[in-house]
C-alpha positions in Angstrom: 3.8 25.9 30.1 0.1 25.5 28.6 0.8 28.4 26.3 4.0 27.0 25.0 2.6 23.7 23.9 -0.3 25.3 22.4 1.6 27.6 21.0 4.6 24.8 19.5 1.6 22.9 17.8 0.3 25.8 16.3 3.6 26.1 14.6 3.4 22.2 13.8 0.2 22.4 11.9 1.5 25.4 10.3 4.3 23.7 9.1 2.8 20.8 8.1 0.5 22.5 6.1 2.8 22.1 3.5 1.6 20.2 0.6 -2.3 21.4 1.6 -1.1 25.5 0.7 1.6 25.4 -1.7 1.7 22.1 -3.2 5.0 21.7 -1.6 5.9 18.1 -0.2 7.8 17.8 2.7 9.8 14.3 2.8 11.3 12.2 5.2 12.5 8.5 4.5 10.3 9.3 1.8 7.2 9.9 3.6 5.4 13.2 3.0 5.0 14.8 6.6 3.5 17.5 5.4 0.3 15.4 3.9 -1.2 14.1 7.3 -4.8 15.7 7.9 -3.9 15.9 11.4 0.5 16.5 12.6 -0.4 15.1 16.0 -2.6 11.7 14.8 -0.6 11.5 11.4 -3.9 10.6 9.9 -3.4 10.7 6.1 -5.7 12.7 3.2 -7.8 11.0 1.1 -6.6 11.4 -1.9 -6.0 15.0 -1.9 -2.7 15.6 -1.6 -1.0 14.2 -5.2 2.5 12.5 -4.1 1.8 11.5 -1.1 2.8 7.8 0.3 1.5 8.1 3.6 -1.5 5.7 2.9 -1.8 2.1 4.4 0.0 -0.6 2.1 -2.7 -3.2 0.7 -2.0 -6.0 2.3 -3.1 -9.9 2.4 -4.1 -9.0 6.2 -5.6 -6.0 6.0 -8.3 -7.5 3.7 -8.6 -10.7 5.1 -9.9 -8.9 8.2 -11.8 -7.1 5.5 -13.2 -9.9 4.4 -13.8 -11.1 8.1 -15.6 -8.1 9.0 -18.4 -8.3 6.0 -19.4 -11.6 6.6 -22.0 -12.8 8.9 -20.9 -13.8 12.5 -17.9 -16.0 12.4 -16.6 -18.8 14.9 -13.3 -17.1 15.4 -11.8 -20.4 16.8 -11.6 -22.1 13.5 -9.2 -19.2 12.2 -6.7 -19.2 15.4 -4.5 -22.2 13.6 -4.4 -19.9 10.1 -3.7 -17.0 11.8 -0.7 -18.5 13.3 0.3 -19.6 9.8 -0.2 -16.8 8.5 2.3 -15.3 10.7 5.2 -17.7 11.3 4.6 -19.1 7.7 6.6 -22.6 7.6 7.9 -22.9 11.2 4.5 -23.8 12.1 5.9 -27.4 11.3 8.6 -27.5 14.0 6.8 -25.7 16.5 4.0 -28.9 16.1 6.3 -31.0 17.8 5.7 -29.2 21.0 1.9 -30.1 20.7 1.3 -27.8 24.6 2.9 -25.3 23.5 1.8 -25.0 19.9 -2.0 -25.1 21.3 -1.3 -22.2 23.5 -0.2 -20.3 20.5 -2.6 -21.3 18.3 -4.9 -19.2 21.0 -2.9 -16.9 21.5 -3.0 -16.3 17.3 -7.2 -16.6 18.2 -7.0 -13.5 20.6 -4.9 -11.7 18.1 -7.3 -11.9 15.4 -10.3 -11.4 17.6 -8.4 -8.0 18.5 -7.2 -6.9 15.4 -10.8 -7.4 14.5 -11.9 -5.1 16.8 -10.4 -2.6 15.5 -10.1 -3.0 11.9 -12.1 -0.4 9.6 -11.7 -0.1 6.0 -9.4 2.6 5.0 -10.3 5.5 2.3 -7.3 5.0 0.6 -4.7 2.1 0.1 -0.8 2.2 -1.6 0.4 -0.8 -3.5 3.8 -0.1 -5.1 5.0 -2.7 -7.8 7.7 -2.9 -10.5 7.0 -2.1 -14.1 8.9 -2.0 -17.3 9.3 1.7 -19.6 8.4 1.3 -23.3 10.1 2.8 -26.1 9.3 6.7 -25.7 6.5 7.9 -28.4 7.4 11.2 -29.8 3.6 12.1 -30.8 2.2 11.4 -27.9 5.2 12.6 -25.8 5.7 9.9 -23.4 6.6 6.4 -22.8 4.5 3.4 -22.4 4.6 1.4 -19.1 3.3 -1.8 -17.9 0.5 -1.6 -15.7 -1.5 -4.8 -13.2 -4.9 -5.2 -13.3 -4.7 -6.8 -9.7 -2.8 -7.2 -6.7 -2.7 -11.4 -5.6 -1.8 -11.3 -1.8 -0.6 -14.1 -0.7 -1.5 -15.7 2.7 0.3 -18.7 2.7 0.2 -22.3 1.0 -0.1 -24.1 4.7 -3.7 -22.1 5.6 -6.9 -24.1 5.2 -10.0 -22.1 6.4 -8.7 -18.4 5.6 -8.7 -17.4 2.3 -4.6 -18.4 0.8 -4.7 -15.9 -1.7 -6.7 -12.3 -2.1 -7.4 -11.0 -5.2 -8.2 -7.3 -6.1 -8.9 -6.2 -9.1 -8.3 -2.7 -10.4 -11.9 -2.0 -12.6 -10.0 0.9 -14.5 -6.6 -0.4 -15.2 -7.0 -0.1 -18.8 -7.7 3.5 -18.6 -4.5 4.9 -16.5 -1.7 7.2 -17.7 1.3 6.5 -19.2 4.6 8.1 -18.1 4.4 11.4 -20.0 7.1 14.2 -20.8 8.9 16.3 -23.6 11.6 14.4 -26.0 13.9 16.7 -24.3 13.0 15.5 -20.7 13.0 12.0 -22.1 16.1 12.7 -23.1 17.7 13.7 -20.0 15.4 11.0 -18.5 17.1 8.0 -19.9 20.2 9.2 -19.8 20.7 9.9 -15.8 19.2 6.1 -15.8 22.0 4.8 -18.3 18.9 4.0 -20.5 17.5 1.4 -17.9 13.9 0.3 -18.3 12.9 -0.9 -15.1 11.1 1.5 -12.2 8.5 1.3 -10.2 5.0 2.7 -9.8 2.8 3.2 -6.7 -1.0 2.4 -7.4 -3.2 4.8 -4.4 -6.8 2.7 -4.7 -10.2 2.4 -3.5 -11.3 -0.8 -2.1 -15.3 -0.2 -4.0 -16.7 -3.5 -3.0 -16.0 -7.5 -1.9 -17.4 -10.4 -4.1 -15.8 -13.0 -2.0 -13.7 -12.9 0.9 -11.2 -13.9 -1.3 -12.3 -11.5 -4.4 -12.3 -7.4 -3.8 -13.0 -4.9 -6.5 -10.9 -1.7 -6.7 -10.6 1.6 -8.3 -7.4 3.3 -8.7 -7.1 7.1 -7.7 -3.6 8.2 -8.6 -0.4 6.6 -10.2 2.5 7.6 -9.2 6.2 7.4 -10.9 9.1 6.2 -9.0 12.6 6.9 -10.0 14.7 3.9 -8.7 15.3 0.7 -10.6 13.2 -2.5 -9.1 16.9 -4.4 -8.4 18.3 -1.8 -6.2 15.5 -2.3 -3.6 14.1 -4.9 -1.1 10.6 -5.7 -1.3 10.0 -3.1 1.8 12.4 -1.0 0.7 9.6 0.3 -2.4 7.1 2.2 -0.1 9.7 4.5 1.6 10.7 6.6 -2.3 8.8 9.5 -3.2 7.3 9.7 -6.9 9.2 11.9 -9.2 6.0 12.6 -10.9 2.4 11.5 -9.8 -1.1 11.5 -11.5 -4.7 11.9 -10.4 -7.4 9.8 -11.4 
């Protein structure tokens, strides 16, 4: 029994190899299985593996316990009442009427964030994928123009009073990133599966590289990649799961 489940992971690894040997992706709901480090803990590369989307989405609450976690010893009970906020957004107003039972939650939200504290570390590599807009497509240079951020703002929510309501992180070379390139006759064919549309989307794999406020973080951006689906034909959760159609390192 020992020697078939050593013997089954071996052919796992193997298989999930994938990307790592033969620059092959394996996909699933858009996810490339085969660019985990590790099959069994699903950890993800850093970096390495051009295409992937396995990487942690940035997110408002994965930086604000960032942000927690650099600064010098905090009171954790004045954040249990943001926390809450943070998480049930405005029916934190009804639930107020209950003034025992909104207290209990309110500590409840104060264990929460004590735990996810615990075990929060700062990961190597983060995925934030946004709309953009396709220019008109330059025959010398042989590809089109896109619109590109030069920051994520994550939003906490307006009701929070002691955490920070918004996060900023700014992308330090956004100005020097790739446009969407290929040949006039890929262009071609481009536009014309997309019944000339203009509107895709494009995942931004960064580097947190420092913190100036809790509020502030700096980034660097380590690969773009190109999504082929139009931003109105997805939900807002909906934009992680697509693989890129073409993707660029850094």
């Amino acid at each position: 029994m020992k020697g078939l489940r050593t013997c089954t992971i071996l052919v796992l690894m193997a298989v999930l190899a994938g990307c790592a040997t033969n620059g092959t992706h394996m996909y699933v709901d858009g996810k490339c299985i085969s660019c985990w480090n590790n099959p069994l803990t699903m950890e993800t590369l850093d970096y390495e593996s051009v295409g992937a989307n396995n990487y942690t989405v940035l997110s408002w609450h994965e930086m604000m316990l960032e942000g927690l976690s650099r600064t010098p010893a905090q009171d954790l009970s004045l954040y249990g009442e943001d926390y809450l906020k943070s998480r049930i957004g405005n029916k934190v107003v009804s639930l107020r009427n209950n003034e025992i039972s909104y207290r209990k939650q309110v500590a409840q939200a104060e264990t929460d964030l004590n735990s996810a504290l615990q075990t929060h570390t700062l990961k190597p590599a983060y995925q934030a994928t946004v709309s953009s807009m396709l220019g008109n497509y330059d025959f010398s240079k042989q590809e089109f123009p896109v619109t590109f951020v030069d920051a994520f703002e994550l939003p906490g929510g307006n009701n929070i009073e002691r955490l920070p309501r918004k996060i900023t992180v700014n992308l330090s070379n956004h100005a020097a990133l790739p446009n969407l390139a290929m040949t006039p006759d890929q262009a071609e064919t481009f536009l014309a599966a997309r019944k000339n549309a203009r509107g895709l989307y494009i995942r931004y794999v960064i580097e947190i590289t420092g913190m100036t406020t809790p509020s502030v973080f700096d980034a660097k951006v380590r690969e773009i990649q190109f999504i082929d689906v139009k931003p109105s034909m997805v939900t807002r959760e909906e934009k992680e799961k697509h693989a890129p159609f073409q993707a660029v390192k850094i």
